[in-house]
C-alpha positions in Angstrom: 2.3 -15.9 -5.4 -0.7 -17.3 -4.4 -3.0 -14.3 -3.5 -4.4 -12.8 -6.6 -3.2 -9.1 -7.9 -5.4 -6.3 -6.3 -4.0 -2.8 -7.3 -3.2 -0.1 -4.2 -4.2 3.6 -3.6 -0.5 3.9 -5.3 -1.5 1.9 -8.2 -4.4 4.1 -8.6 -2.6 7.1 -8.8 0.5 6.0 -11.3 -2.0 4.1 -13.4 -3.8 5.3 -16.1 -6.2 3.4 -18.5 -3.7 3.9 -21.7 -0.9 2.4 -19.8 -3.3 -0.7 -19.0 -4.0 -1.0 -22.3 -0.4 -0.8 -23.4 0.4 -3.4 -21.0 -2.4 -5.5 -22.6 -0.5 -5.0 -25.4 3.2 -6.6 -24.7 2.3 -10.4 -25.1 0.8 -9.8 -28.5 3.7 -7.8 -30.2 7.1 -9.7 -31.7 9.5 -10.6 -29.3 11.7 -8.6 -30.2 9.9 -6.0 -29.2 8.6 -6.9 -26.3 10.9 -5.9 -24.4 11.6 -2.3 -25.5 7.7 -1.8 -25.3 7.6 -3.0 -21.7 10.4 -0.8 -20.6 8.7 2.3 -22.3 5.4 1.7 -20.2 7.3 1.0 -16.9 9.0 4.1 -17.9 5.7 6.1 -18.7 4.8 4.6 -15.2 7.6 6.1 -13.2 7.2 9.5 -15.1 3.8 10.1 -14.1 5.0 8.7 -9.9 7.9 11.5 -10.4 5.4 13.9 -11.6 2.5 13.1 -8.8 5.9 13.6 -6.3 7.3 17.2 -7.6 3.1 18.4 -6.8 3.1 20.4 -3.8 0.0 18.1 -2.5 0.6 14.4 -1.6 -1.9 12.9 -3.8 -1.6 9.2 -2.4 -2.3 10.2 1.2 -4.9 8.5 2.0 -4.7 7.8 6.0 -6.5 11.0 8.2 -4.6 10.0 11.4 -2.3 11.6 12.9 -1.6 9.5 15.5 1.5 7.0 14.8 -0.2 4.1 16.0 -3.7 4.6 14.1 -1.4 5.0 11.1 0.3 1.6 11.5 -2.4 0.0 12.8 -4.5 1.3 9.7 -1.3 0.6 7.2 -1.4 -3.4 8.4 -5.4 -3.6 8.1 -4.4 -2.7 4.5 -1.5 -4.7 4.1 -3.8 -7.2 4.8 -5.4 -7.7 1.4 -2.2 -8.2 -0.3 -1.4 -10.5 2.2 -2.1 -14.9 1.5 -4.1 -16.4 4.3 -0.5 -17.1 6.6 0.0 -13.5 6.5 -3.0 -12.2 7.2 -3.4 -14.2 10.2 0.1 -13.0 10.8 -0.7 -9.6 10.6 -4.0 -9.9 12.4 -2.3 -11.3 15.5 0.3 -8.4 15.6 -2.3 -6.2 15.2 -4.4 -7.9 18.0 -1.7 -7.8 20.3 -1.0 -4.2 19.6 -4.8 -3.5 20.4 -4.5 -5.4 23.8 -1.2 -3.9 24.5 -2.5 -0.1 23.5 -5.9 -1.4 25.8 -3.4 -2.0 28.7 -1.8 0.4 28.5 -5.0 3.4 28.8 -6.0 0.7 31.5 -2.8 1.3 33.3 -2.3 5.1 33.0 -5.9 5.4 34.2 -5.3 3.6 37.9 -1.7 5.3 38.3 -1.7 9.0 36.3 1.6 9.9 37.9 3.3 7.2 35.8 2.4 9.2 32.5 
């Protein structure tokens, strides 16, 4: 891949400084342990995801909107620095059109409310 790792709100949350160090660990240990050692930190990993889950709270919410389109819109923005320099300019173009579109629209409703 040729954008470089940058951890998400969700990494944030199922991460923890002992798993990182853990993970640190794996290339350093025999081989014939690696593997069983990586697959009790992933595991470690998903039991702290099931545990944030079973909360009453949503501790990876992180978006105040409730509009549908300011979610998406602010879910791509996001996206974006994951994304290689194609992607983003992929994304940024959907998300420019989206804006025009969304502009056009308000623009439209204003001159005719009855089509609302």
């Amino acid at each position: 891949m040729d954008t470089e790792f940058k951890p998400t709100l969700f990494d944030t949350q199922v991460q923890s400084h002992n798993l990182q160090m853990m993970k640190t660990m794996i290339p350093y240990l025999n081989p014939s342990r690696q593997r069983p050692f990586a697959l009790l930190v992933k595991y470690l990993e998903l039991q702290k995801t099931a545990q944030m889950f079973s909360q009453n709270s949503m501790v990876i919410q992180s978006v105040s909107a409730d509009s549908p389109q300011e979610r998406m819109y602010q879910m791509m923005t996001d996206l974006c620095e994951q994304c290689s320099d194609v992607e983003r300019e992929n994304i940024e173009s959907l998300l420019n059109m989206l804006q025009f579109m969304s502009a056009y629209d308000i623009m439209f409703s204003e001159r005719n409310p009855s089509a609302s």
